[in-house]
N, C-alpha and C positions, 0 to 999 in steps of 0.2 A: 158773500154774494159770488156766483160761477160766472167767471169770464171765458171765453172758448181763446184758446192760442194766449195765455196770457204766458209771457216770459217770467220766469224768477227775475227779482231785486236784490242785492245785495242788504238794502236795508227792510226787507221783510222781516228775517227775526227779528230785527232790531224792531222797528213798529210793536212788535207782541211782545217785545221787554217794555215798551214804555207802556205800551195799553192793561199790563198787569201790574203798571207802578204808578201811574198818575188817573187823574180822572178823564184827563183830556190830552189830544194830542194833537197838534198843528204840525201838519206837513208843509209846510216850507220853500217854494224852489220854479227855477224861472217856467213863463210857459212851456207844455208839449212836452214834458220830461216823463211825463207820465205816473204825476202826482192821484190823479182821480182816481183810473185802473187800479193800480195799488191800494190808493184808499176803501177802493169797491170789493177787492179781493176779501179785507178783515174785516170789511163793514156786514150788518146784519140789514142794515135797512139805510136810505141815503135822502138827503131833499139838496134841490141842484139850485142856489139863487139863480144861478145862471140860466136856467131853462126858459129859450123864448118864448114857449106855448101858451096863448091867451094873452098876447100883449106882456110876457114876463110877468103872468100870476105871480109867480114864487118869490120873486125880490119885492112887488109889492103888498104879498103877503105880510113877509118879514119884515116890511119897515114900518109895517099897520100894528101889525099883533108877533112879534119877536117870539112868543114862545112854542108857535106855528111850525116853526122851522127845526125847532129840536124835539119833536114828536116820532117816536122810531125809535124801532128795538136795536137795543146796543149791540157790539159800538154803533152809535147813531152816525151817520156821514152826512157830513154839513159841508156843499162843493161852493168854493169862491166865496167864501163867507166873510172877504174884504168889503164886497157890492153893499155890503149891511154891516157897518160896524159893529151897531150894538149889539150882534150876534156875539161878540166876543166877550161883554160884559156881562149878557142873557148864560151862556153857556158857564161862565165863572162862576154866577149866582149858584144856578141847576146842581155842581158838581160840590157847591158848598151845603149845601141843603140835605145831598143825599151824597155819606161817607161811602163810595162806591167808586171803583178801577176801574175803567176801559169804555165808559159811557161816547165818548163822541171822540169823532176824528174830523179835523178842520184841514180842509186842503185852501191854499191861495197864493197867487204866483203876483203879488204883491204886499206893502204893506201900509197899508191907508197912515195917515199922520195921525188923526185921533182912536191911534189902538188902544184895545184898557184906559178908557176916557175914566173910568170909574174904579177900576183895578188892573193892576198890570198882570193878573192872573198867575203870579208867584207858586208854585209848589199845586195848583190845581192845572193848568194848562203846562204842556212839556212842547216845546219847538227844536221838530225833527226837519232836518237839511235835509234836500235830497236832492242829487244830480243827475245830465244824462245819463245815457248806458256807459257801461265800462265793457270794452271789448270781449270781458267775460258773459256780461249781462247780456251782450249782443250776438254772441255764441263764437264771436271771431277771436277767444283764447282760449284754451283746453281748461286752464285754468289747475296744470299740474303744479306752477311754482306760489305758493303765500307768500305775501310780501307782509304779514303779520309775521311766520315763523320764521322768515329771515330776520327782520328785526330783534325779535324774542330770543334769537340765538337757537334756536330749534334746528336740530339737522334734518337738513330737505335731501340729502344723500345727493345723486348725481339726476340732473333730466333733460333728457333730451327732448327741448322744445321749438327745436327747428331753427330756421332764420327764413323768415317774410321776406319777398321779394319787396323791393324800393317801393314800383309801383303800388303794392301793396297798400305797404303803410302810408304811402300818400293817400289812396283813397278813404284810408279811415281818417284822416287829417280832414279831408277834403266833406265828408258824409259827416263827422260827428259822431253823439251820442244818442239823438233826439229819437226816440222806439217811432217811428213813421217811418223814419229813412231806412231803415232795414231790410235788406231786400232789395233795396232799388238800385236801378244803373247808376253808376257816376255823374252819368247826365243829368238822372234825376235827382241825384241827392245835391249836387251841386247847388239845384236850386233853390231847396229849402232853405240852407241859412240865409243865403240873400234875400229869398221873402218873407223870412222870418224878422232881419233887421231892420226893413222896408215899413214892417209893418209896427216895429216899435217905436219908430223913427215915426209916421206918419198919422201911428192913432193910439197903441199905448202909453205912450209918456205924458201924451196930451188930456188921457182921460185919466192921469194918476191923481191928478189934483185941481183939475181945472186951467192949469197955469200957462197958458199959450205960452209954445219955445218955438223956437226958428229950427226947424228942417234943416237947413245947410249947418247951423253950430253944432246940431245935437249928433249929426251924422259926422264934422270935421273931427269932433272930441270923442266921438268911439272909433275911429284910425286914429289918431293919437292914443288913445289908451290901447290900439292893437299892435300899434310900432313899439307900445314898450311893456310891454306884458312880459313879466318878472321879472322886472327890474323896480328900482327902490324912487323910484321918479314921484316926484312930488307935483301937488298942484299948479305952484310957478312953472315947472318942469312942462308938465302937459302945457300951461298957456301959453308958453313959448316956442314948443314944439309946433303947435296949431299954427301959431303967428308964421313959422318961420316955413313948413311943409304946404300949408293950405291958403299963403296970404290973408290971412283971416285975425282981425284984431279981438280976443274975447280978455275981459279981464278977471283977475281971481275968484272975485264972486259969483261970478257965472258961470267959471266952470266947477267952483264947490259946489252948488245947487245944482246942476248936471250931473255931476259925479254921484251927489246925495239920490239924486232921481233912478239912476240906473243901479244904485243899491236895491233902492227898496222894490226894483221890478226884480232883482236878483238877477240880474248883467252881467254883474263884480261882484267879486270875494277876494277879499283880502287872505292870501296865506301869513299865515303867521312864521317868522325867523323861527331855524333849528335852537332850541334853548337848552345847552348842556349844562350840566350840574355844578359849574365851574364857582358855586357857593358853598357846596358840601367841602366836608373834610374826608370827607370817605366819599370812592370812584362808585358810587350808586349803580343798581344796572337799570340802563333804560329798554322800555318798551313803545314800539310802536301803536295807533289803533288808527286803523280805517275808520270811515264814516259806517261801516256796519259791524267793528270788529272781527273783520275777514276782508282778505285784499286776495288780486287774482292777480296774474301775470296780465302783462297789456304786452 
Protein backbone atom coordinates (compact mmCIF):
# COMPACT_ATOMS: atom_id res chain seq x y z
CA UNK A 1 0.00 0.00 0.00
CA UNK A 2 1.44 3.91 -1.28
CA UNK A 3 1.71 6.23 1.47
CA UNK A 4 2.74 10.00 0.20
CA UNK A 5 5.82 11.42 2.53
CA UNK A 6 6.19 8.20 4.11
CA UNK A 7 9.87 8.20 5.95
CA UNK A 8 12.04 5.02 5.94
CA UNK A 9 12.29 2.75 9.18
CA UNK A 10 15.01 1.14 10.19
CA UNK A 11 13.06 -1.93 10.94
CA UNK A 12 11.46 -2.18 7.35
CA UNK A 13 13.95 -4.68 6.03
CA UNK A 14 13.62 -6.33 8.96
CA UNK A 15 9.60 -6.56 8.61
CA UNK A 16 10.27 -8.40 4.94
CA UNK A 17 12.87 -10.92 6.74
CA UNK A 18 10.25 -11.85 9.10
CA UNK A 19 7.30 -11.79 6.50
CA UNK A 20 9.33 -14.23 4.35
CA UNK A 21 10.03 -16.52 7.50
CA UNK A 22 6.94 -16.63 9.47
CA UNK A 23 3.37 -16.73 8.66
CA UNK A 24 2.50 -13.76 10.71
CA UNK A 25 4.02 -10.88 12.21
CA UNK A 26 3.10 -8.65 15.25
CA UNK A 27 4.34 -5.29 15.31
CA UNK A 28 4.76 -4.37 18.78
CA UNK A 29 5.35 -0.85 20.37
CA UNK A 30 3.96 2.16 22.38
CA UNK A 31 1.28 4.41 20.63
CA UNK A 32 2.15 7.04 17.75
CA UNK A 33 5.39 5.44 16.86
CA UNK A 34 4.22 4.72 13.65
CA UNK A 35 3.49 1.22 13.90
CA UNK A 36 0.34 1.23 11.22
CA UNK A 37 2.10 3.50 8.40
CA UNK A 38 4.83 0.93 8.31
CA UNK A 39 2.46 -1.93 8.61
CA UNK A 40 0.43 -0.21 5.42
CA UNK A 41 3.76 0.28 3.57
CA UNK A 42 4.25 -3.96 3.25
CA UNK A 43 0.66 -4.68 3.71
CA UNK A 44 -1.35 -5.54 0.35
CA UNK A 45 -4.67 -5.00 1.80
CA UNK A 46 -5.62 -3.90 5.84
CA UNK A 47 -9.09 -4.00 8.09
CA UNK A 48 -8.68 -1.32 11.02
CA UNK A 49 -10.73 -2.78 14.41
CA UNK A 50 -10.09 0.51 15.25
CA UNK A 51 -12.25 2.23 12.69
CA UNK A 52 -15.06 4.50 14.26
CA UNK A 53 -17.27 4.47 11.14
CA UNK A 54 -20.85 2.97 11.71
CA UNK A 55 -20.62 2.86 15.36
CA UNK A 56 -17.13 0.89 15.04
CA UNK A 57 -18.71 -1.73 12.40
CA UNK A 58 -15.16 -3.45 12.22
CA UNK A 59 -14.45 -4.31 16.02
CA UNK A 60 -18.17 -5.47 16.16
CA UNK A 61 -17.69 -7.27 13.12
CA UNK A 62 -14.77 -9.10 14.53
CA UNK A 63 -16.16 -10.05 17.81
CA UNK A 64 -19.37 -11.48 15.88
CA UNK A 65 -17.72 -13.39 12.95
CA UNK A 66 -13.61 -13.24 13.64
CA UNK A 67 -12.77 -14.64 10.30
CA UNK A 68 -14.26 -11.22 8.80
CA UNK A 69 -11.30 -9.56 9.88
CA UNK A 70 -8.63 -11.63 8.07
CA UNK A 71 -10.11 -11.45 4.66
CA UNK A 72 -7.49 -9.45 2.29
CA UNK A 73 -4.88 -10.17 0.12
CA UNK A 74 -1.56 -10.80 1.84
CA UNK A 75 0.28 -9.54 3.78
CA UNK A 76 -3.25 -9.03 5.12
CA UNK A 77 -2.96 -5.98 7.99
CA UNK A 78 -4.98 -6.47 10.81
CA UNK A 79 -4.68 -2.72 12.93
CA UNK A 80 -5.10 -2.84 16.86
CA UNK A 81 -6.13 -6.36 16.81
CA UNK A 82 -5.71 -6.20 20.76
CA UNK A 83 -9.61 -4.57 20.65
CA UNK A 84 -10.50 -8.41 19.61
CA UNK A 85 -8.40 -10.93 21.19
CA UNK A 86 -9.56 -13.77 19.56
CA UNK A 87 -8.09 -12.30 16.50
CA UNK A 88 -4.94 -13.59 17.70
CA UNK A 89 -6.08 -17.13 18.16
CA UNK A 90 -8.31 -16.82 14.54
CA UNK A 91 -4.95 -15.69 12.79
CA UNK A 92 -2.82 -18.73 14.41
CA UNK A 93 -5.54 -21.12 13.40
CA UNK A 94 -5.48 -19.48 9.48
CA UNK A 95 -1.52 -19.62 9.26
CA UNK A 96 -1.71 -23.37 10.46
CA UNK A 97 -4.13 -24.37 7.94
CA UNK A 98 -2.31 -22.92 5.03
CA UNK A 99 1.71 -23.68 5.05
CA UNK A 100 2.28 -20.10 3.78
CA UNK A 101 4.93 -16.77 4.70
CA UNK A 102 3.94 -13.37 5.03
CA UNK A 103 0.04 -13.79 5.14
CA UNK A 104 -0.78 -11.11 8.00
CA UNK A 105 0.86 -8.29 9.86
CA UNK A 106 -0.76 -7.38 13.35
CA UNK A 107 -0.02 -3.96 14.71
CA UNK A 108 -1.07 -3.22 18.72
CA UNK A 109 0.28 -0.67 21.08
CA UNK A 110 -0.70 -3.01 23.79
CA UNK A 111 -1.10 -6.39 25.13
CA UNK A 112 -4.50 -7.49 26.47
CA UNK A 113 -3.92 -10.34 29.35
CA UNK A 114 -5.95 -13.17 27.62
CA UNK A 115 -3.28 -13.31 24.36
CA UNK A 116 -3.11 -16.91 22.88
CA UNK A 117 -6.06 -17.90 25.19
CA UNK A 118 -5.82 -20.98 22.93
CA UNK A 119 -2.19 -20.85 21.52
CA UNK A 120 0.54 -18.71 22.28
CA UNK A 121 1.29 -18.80 18.49
CA UNK A 122 4.92 -20.23 18.83
CA UNK A 123 6.85 -20.50 15.52
CA UNK A 124 3.54 -19.21 13.41
CA UNK A 125 3.29 -15.46 14.79
CA UNK A 126 6.88 -13.64 14.98
CA UNK A 127 6.70 -10.21 17.60
CA UNK A 128 8.56 -7.43 15.88
CA UNK A 129 9.57 -4.38 18.47
CA UNK A 130 9.46 -1.23 17.14
CA UNK A 131 10.28 2.31 18.50
CA UNK A 132 10.30 5.90 17.90
CA UNK A 133 12.30 7.55 15.29
CA UNK A 134 16.11 7.48 15.64
CA UNK A 135 17.57 10.88 14.65
CA UNK A 136 18.46 8.86 11.56
CA UNK A 137 14.75 7.88 10.82
CA UNK A 138 14.06 11.52 11.59
CA UNK A 139 16.51 12.77 8.97
CA UNK A 140 18.34 14.74 12.05
CA UNK A 141 21.75 12.35 11.44
CA UNK A 142 23.49 11.85 8.17
CA UNK A 143 23.78 8.55 9.32
CA UNK A 144 27.57 8.35 7.97
CA UNK A 145 28.82 6.56 11.22
CA UNK A 146 27.15 2.36 11.95
CA UNK A 147 27.10 1.59 15.20
CA UNK A 148 26.77 -2.23 13.97
CA UNK A 149 30.34 -1.76 12.02
CA UNK A 150 31.80 -0.19 14.93
CA UNK A 151 30.74 -2.98 17.09
CA UNK A 152 31.66 -5.81 14.29
CA UNK A 153 35.09 -4.20 14.37
CA UNK A 154 34.65 -3.04 10.79
CA UNK A 155 36.84 0.09 9.73
CA UNK A 156 34.47 3.04 9.40
CA UNK A 157 37.97 5.06 8.32
CA UNK A 158 37.71 8.71 9.63
CA UNK A 159 34.29 11.07 9.47
CA UNK A 160 33.62 13.96 9.98
CA UNK A 161 30.22 14.36 11.46
CA UNK A 162 30.22 17.58 13.08
CA UNK A 163 29.32 18.54 16.58
CA UNK A 164 25.37 19.78 17.20
CA UNK A 165 25.14 22.78 19.08
CA UNK A 166 23.80 22.20 23.09
CA UNK A 167 20.60 23.75 22.08
CA UNK A 168 20.40 21.42 19.49
CA UNK A 169 20.48 18.30 21.21
CA UNK A 170 18.33 19.61 23.74
CA UNK A 171 15.50 19.82 21.41
CA UNK A 172 15.72 16.48 20.15
CA UNK A 173 15.59 15.50 23.93
CA UNK A 174 12.86 17.72 24.31
CA UNK A 175 10.79 16.63 20.65
CA UNK A 176 11.54 12.75 20.94
CA UNK A 177 11.15 10.25 18.43
CA UNK A 178 7.27 10.17 17.86
CA UNK A 179 6.97 10.69 13.42
CA UNK A 180 4.16 13.79 14.24
CA UNK A 181 6.56 15.77 16.04
CA UNK A 182 8.85 16.18 13.12
CA UNK A 183 8.96 19.41 11.74
CA UNK A 184 7.40 21.15 14.39
CA UNK A 185 8.62 24.14 16.58
CA UNK A 186 9.86 23.42 19.99
CA UNK A 187 6.86 24.88 21.33
CA UNK A 188 5.06 22.47 19.50
CA UNK A 189 6.68 19.32 20.15
CA UNK A 190 7.07 20.25 23.65
CA UNK A 191 3.67 19.58 23.81
CA UNK A 192 3.13 16.33 22.71
CA UNK A 193 4.74 14.19 25.27
CA UNK A 194 2.94 15.96 27.90
CA UNK A 195 -0.37 15.12 26.02
CA UNK A 196 0.72 12.07 25.17
CA UNK A 197 1.27 11.06 29.06
CA UNK A 198 -1.85 12.94 30.07
CA UNK A 199 -3.59 10.82 28.01
CA UNK A 200 -2.26 7.53 29.29
CA UNK A 201 -2.51 8.56 32.59
CA UNK A 202 -6.30 9.67 32.05
CA UNK A 203 -7.80 6.96 29.50
CA UNK A 204 -5.33 4.37 28.38
CA UNK A 205 -4.31 2.43 31.48
CA UNK A 206 -7.86 2.61 32.38
CA UNK A 207 -9.07 1.05 29.33
CA UNK A 208 -6.25 -1.85 29.45
CA UNK A 209 -8.12 -3.88 31.65
CA UNK A 210 -10.89 -2.34 33.19
CA UNK A 211 -9.08 -1.94 36.35
CA UNK A 212 -9.80 1.71 37.82
CA UNK A 213 -6.13 3.20 39.09
CA UNK A 214 -5.84 6.54 40.64
CA UNK A 215 -4.46 9.48 38.33
CA UNK A 216 -2.25 11.00 41.02
CA UNK A 217 -0.37 7.12 41.77
CA UNK A 218 -0.17 6.25 38.26
CA UNK A 219 1.32 9.77 37.24
CA UNK A 220 3.75 9.85 40.99
CA UNK A 221 5.14 6.25 39.66
CA UNK A 222 6.08 7.42 36.13
CA UNK A 223 8.43 10.41 37.64
CA UNK A 224 9.76 8.00 39.89
CA UNK A 225 10.46 5.65 37.06
CA UNK A 226 11.81 8.97 35.17
CA UNK A 227 14.19 10.04 38.07
CA UNK A 228 15.72 6.66 37.76
CA UNK A 229 15.78 5.63 34.17
CA UNK A 230 18.98 3.39 33.91
CA UNK A 231 19.62 2.74 36.74
CA UNK A 232 19.19 -0.90 38.38
CA UNK A 233 16.29 0.46 41.05
CA UNK A 234 14.10 -2.11 41.98
CA UNK A 235 10.43 -2.09 42.98
CA UNK A 236 10.92 -1.28 46.97
CA UNK A 237 13.37 1.32 45.28
CA UNK A 238 10.66 3.09 43.24
CA UNK A 239 8.03 2.84 46.32
CA UNK A 240 10.29 4.48 48.38
CA UNK A 241 11.27 6.94 46.01
CA UNK A 242 7.31 7.98 45.53
CA UNK A 243 6.86 7.85 49.42
CA UNK A 244 9.82 10.07 49.91
CA UNK A 245 9.72 12.76 46.36
CA UNK A 246 5.84 12.89 46.08
CA UNK A 247 4.60 12.26 49.94
CA UNK A 248 2.63 9.56 48.57
CA UNK A 249 2.29 6.22 50.58
CA UNK A 250 1.94 3.32 47.66
CA UNK A 251 2.92 -0.24 48.56
CA UNK A 252 4.80 -3.02 46.59
CA UNK A 253 1.92 -4.40 45.11
CA UNK A 254 0.75 -1.61 43.68
CA UNK A 255 3.38 -0.50 42.23
CA UNK A 256 4.17 -4.14 40.64
CA UNK A 257 0.76 -4.00 39.02
CA UNK A 258 1.60 -0.30 37.80
CA UNK A 259 4.71 -1.18 36.58
CA UNK A 260 3.13 -4.58 35.00
CA UNK A 261 0.50 -1.98 33.42
CA UNK A 262 2.92 0.26 31.72
CA UNK A 263 4.67 -2.87 30.17
CA UNK A 264 2.10 -4.04 28.42
CA UNK A 265 1.17 -0.43 27.00
CA UNK A 266 4.90 -0.46 25.99
CA UNK A 267 6.00 2.54 28.51
CA UNK A 268 9.04 0.37 29.64
CA UNK A 269 11.63 -1.78 28.39
CA UNK A 270 13.83 -3.36 30.20
CA UNK A 271 17.56 -3.21 28.59
CA UNK A 272 19.22 -5.95 29.29
CA UNK A 273 23.14 -5.84 31.24
CA UNK A 274 26.30 -5.97 28.70
CA UNK A 275 26.90 -9.90 29.06
CA UNK A 276 30.65 -10.75 28.19
CA UNK A 277 31.82 -14.16 27.33
CA UNK A 278 33.44 -14.34 30.75
CA UNK A 279 32.38 -18.47 30.48
CA UNK A 280 34.29 -19.13 27.44
CA UNK A 281 37.81 -20.49 27.57
CA UNK A 282 38.61 -18.76 24.35
CA UNK A 283 38.11 -14.54 24.06
CA UNK A 284 35.02 -15.14 21.54
CA UNK A 285 34.53 -12.01 19.19
CA UNK A 286 31.36 -10.32 19.90
CA UNK A 287 28.95 -8.69 17.61
CA UNK A 288 26.67 -5.96 18.17
CA UNK A 289 22.68 -6.02 16.52
CA UNK A 290 20.26 -3.12 16.35
CA UNK A 291 16.65 -3.72 16.48
CA UNK A 292 17.02 -3.62 12.53
CA UNK A 293 20.48 -5.05 12.23
CA UNK A 294 21.81 -1.44 11.07
CA UNK A 295 22.39 1.37 13.67
CA UNK A 296 22.80 5.17 12.57
CA UNK A 297 24.84 7.66 14.29
CA UNK A 298 22.32 9.73 16.80
Amino acid sequence: MHIDNYRQRLIDRKLDVYLSTFGAVCVEGPKWCGKTWTSMVHAQSAFFVGDPEDNFANRQLASLEVNKALEGKSPHLIDEWQEVPSIWDAVRYSVDQRAETGRFILTGSSTPQNKGVLHSGTGRIASLPMHPMSLWESGDSSGLVSLADVCAGHDIGVQNVGSPAIDRLVSFVVRGGWPGAVGKSDAQAVMIPREYVENIIKIDIQKLDDIERDHVKVRKCLRSLARNESTTASTATIRDDIAEADDTSMGVNTVTTYLAAFKRLFLTHDTEPFSPFLRSPTNAPRTCHSPSDAASAE
